[in-house]
C-alpha positions as CSV (number, residue, x, y, z in Angstrom):
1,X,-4.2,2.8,-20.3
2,X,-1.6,5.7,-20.0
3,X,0.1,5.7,-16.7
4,X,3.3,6.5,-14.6
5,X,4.5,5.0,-11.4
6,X,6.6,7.1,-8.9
7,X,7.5,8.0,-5.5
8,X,4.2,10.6,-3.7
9,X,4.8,13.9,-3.8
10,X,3.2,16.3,-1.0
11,X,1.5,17.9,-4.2
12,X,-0.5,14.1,-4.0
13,X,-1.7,14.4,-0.7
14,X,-5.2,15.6,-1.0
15,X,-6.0,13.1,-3.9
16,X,-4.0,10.4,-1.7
17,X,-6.8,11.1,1.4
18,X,-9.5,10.2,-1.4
19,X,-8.1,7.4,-2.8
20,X,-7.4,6.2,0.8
21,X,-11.1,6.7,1.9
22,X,-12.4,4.7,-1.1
23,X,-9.6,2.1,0.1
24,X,-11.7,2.3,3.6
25,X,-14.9,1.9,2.0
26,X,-13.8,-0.9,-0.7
27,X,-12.9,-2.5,2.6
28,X,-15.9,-1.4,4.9
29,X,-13.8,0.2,7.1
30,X,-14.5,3.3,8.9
31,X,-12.4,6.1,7.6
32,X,-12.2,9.8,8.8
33,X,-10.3,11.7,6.0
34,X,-9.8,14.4,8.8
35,X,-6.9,15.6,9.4
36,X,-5.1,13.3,7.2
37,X,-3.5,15.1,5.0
38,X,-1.2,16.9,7.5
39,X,-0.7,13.4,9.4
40,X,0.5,11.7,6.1
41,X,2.8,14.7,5.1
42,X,4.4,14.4,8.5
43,X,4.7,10.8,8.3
44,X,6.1,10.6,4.2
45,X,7.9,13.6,4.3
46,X,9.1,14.2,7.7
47,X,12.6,14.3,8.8
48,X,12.6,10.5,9.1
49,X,9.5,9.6,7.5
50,X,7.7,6.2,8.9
51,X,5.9,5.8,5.8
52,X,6.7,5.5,2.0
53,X,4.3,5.7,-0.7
54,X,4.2,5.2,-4.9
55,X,1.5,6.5,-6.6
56,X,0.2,5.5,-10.0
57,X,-0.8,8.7,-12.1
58,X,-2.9,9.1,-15.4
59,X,-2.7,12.4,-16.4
60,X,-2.7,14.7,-13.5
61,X,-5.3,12.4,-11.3
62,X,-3.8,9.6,-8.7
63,X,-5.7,6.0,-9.8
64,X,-3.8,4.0,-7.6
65,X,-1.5,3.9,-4.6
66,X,0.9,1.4,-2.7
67,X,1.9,2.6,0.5
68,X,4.7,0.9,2.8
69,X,6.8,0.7,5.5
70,X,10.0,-1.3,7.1
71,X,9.9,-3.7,10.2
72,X,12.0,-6.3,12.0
73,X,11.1,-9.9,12.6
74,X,11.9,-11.5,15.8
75,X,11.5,-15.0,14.5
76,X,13.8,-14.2,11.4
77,X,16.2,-11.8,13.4
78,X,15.8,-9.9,9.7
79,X,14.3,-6.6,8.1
80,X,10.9,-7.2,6.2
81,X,8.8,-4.4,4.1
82,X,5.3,-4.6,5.2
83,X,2.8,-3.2,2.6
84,X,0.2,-1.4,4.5
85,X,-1.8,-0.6,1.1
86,X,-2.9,-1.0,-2.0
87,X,-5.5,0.4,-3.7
88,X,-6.5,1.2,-7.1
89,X,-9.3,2.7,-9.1
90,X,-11.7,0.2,-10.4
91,X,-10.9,1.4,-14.2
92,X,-7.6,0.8,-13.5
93,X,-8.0,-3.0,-12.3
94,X,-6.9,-5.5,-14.5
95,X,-3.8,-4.0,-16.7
96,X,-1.0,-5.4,-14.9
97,X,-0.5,-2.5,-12.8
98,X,-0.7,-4.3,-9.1
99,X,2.0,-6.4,-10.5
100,X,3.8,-3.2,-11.7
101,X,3.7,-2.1,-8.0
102,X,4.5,-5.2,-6.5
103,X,7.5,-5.8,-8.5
104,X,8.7,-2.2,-7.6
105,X,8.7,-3.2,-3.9
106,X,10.0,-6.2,-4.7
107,X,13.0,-4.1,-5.9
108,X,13.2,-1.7,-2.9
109,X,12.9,-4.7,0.0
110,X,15.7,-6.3,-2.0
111,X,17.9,-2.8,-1.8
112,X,16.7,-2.5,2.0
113,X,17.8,-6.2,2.9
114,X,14.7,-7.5,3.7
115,X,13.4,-11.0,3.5
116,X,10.4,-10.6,2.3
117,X,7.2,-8.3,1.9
118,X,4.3,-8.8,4.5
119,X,1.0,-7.8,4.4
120,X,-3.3,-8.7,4.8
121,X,-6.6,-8.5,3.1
122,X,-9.8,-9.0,4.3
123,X,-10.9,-12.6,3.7
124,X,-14.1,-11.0,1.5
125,X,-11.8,-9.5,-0.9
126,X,-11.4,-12.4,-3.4
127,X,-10.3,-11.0,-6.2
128,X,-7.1,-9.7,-3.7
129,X,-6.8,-13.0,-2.8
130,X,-6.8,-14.4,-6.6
131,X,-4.4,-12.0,-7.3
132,X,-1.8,-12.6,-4.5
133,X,-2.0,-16.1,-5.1
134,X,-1.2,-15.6,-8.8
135,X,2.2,-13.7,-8.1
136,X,3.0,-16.4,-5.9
137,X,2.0,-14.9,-2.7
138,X,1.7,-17.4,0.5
139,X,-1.3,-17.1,2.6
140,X,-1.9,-17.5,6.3
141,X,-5.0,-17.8,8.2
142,X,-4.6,-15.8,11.1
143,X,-6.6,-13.0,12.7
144,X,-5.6,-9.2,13.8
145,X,-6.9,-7.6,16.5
146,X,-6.9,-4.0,17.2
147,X,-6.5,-2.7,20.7
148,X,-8.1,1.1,20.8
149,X,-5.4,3.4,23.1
């Protein structure tokens, strides 16, 4: 399979907002994709963006997306990257590629001084699970809650 990795580009957005509802959905979450698109260029693009984002192209279509952000750790006294997604196409699953993107971030927590990389999956998703495992990846069984404001 033919693909590039890079940085999002606003020109991604509107294929981003799919691939994130699918993300949703592959996760039987609710997901409203309005809106979104404006929200996310604010948030990547912004004067100081809160979000960062590669995407993984074929051609001219988005297949894939990693999405991050940076946070401090109390307990550490240390920056960490937290990955807040990734998602890709089912045709694109098993080449190598969420390794690809992992060892990208890899590369930019190391840049940012952080520890490490943080992030979750839902306990159903065992082929996430397999996968984070593989690379070496430490789990830990706790649970998130989510307050509605």
């Amino acid at each position: 399979m033919e693909y590039s990795v890079r940085n999002c580009q606003v020109s991604d957005l509107s294929q981003l907002v799919i691939l994130c509802q699918k993300h949703a959905e592959y996760e039987k979450a609710n997901f409203s994709p309005e809106g979104k698109e404006e929200k996310l260029k604010g948030a990547l693009f912004g004067t100081n963006p809160k979000l960062y984002c590669l995407v993984v192209a074929a051609k001219e279509t988005i297949i894939g997306y990693v999405s991050y952000t940076f946070d401090y750790s109390t307990w550490d006294a240390a920056n960490f990257m937290y990955m807040d997604c990734l998602f890709l196409e089912e045709e694109a699953r098993s080449f190598g590629i969420g390794e690809i993107l992992i060892d990208k971030l890899k590369q930019i927590g190391i840049e940012k001084n952080c520890i490490n990389i943080q992030w979750q999956t839902p306990q159903f998703n065992e082929r996430a699970i397999k996968f984070y495992n593989r690379i070496g990846a430490k789990g830990k069984d706790k649970v998130r809650f989510t307050l509605d404001l």
